[in-house]
C-alpha positions in Angstrom: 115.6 111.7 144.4 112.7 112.8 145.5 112.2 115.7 147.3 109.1 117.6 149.5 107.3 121.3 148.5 104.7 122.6 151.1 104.3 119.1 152.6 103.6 117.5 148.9 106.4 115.0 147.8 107.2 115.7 144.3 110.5 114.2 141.9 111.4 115.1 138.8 111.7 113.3 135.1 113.4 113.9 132.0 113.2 113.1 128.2 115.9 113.9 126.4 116.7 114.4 122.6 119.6 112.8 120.7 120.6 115.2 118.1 123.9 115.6 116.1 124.8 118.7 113.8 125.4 119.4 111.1 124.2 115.4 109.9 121.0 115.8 111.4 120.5 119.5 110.5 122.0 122.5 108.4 120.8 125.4 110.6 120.0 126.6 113.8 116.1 126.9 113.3 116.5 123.0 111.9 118.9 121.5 115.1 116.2 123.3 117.8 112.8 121.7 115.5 114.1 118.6 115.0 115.6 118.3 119.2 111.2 119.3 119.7 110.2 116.7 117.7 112.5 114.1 119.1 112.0 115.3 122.8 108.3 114.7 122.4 108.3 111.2 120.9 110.4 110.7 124.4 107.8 112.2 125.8 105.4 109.7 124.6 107.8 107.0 124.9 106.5 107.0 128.6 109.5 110.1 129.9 112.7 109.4 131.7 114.2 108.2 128.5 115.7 109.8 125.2 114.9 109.4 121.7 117.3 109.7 119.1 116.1 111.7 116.1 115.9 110.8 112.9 114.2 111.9 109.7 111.3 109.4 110.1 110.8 111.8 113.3 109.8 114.5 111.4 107.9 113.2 108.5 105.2 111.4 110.7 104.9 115.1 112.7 103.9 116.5 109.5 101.9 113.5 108.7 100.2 114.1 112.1 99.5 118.0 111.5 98.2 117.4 108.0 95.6 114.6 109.7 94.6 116.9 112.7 94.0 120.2 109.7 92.4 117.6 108.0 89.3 116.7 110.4 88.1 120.0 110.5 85.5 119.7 107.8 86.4 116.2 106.4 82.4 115.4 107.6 81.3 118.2 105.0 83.6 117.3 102.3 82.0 113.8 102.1 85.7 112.5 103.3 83.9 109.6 105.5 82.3 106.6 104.4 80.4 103.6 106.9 80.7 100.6 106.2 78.7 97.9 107.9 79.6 95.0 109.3 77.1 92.0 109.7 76.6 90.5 112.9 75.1 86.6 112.6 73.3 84.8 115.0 75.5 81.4 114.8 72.4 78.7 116.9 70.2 80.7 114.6 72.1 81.8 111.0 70.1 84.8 110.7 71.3 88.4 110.4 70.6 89.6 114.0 72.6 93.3 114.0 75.1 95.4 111.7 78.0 97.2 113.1 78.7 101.2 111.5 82.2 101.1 110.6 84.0 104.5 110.2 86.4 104.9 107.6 88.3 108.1 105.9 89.4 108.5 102.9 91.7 110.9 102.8 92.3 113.2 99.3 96.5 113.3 100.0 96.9 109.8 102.6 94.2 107.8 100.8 91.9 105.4 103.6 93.2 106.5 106.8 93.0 103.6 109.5 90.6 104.7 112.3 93.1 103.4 114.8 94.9 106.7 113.6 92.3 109.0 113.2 89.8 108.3 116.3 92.8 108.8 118.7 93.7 112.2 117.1 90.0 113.2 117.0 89.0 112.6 120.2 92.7 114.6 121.2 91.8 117.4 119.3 87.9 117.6 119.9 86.7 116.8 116.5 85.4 113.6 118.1 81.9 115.3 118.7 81.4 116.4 115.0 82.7 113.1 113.7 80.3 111.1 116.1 77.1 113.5 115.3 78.2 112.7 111.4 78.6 108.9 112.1 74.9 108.6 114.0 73.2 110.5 111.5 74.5 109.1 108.4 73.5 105.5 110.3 70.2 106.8 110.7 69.8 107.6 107.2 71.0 104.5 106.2 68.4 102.7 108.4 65.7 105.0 106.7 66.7 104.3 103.4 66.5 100.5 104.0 63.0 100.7 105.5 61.9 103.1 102.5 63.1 100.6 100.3 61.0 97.6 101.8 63.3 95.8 103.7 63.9 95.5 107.4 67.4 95.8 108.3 68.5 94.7 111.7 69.7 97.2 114.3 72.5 99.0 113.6 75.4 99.6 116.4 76.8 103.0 116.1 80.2 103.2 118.2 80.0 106.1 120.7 83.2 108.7 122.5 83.4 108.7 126.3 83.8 112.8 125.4 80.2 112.1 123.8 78.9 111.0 126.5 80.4 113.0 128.7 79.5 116.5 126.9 75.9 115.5 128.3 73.9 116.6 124.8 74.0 112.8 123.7 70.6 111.9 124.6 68.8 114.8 122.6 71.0 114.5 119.4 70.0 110.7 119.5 66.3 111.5 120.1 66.7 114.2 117.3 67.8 111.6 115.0 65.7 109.2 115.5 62.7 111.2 114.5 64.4 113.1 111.8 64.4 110.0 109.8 61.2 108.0 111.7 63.2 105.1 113.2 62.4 103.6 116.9 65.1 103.2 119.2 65.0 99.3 119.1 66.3 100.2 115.3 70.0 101.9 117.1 72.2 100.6 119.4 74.9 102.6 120.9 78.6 100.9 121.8 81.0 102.0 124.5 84.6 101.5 124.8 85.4 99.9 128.0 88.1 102.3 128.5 85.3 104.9 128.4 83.6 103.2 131.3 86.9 102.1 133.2 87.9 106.2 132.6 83.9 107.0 133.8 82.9 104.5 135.5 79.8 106.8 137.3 
């Protein structure tokens, strides 16, 4: 039931662990990690219900904190790749745009999906080194083409409501496009909608 603390109405929740000893674990240390780790996939479950543990529990928590330690620097180890996917006009059957595709190959996990990765980056923070990377090695890319001879279409580089929301956007895209001597009708920058639904000013 609900209940009322200096005129604010408040009510409690709970997420609960399912945990048996000694099958699910031999010690002490192991019962009290594993009731964690079971009590926060509750947690995420959307609270007020329990979660039973089981080994699975625990290997994807590792596989989690070996993905968040592995961010940190993944940019500078030349752990990320773009690829670039082709936008066609279909009245006119021309190449009209080309979208940056993040990827990450991991050294232990191998190609990490980004569904996995962006979520964790943009929980952790790493989101605004991973997005400077991403512009910049688009950027380059562009260069490279128009050094080459060709003229590639705009590229669409996907951009972080924290991005945006930092405020410094605008001068690293300004910096990059005269670092490598592209106009701005070269770049185009996507939003999530749950960026603008989340910011909507």
């Amino acid at each position: 039931q609900s209940f009322s603390v200096a005129g604010h109405e408040m009510s409690l929740s709970i997420s609960i662990d399912n945990n048996l000893f000694p099958k699910d674990n031999k010690t002490a240390t192991e019962l009290i990690r594993n009731a964690d780790t079971a009590m926060y996939r509750a947690k995420e479950g959307g609270r007020n219900c329990y979660q039973r543990y089981q080994r699975d529990l625990t290997d994807q928590m590792v596989e989690r904190f070996e993905l968040e330690r592995g961010l940190h620097g993944a940019a500078e180890r030349g752990e990320f790749e773009l690829y670039y996917q082709p936008q066609l006009s279909s009245t006119e059957n021309r190449l009209v745009a080309a979208e940056a595709l993040l990827r990450w190959r991991h050294p232990q996990f191998g190609l990490v999906s980004p569904g996995l990765f962006i979520p964790l980056a943009e929980e952790t923070g790493h989101i605004h080194e991973i997005g400077a990377w991403v512009l910049r090695a688009a950027c380059a890319q562009t260069h490279a083409w128009l050094q080459a001879g060709l003229a590639p279409p705009p590229i669409a580089v996907n951009i972080s409501g924290q991005q945006i929301m930092r405020g410094d956007l605008p001068a690293i895209v300004s910096a990059q496009l005269t670092e490598w001597d592209i106009t701005p009708e070269q770049l185009e920058l996507e939003i999530t909608e749950t960026s603008l639904m989340r910011h909507s000013e």
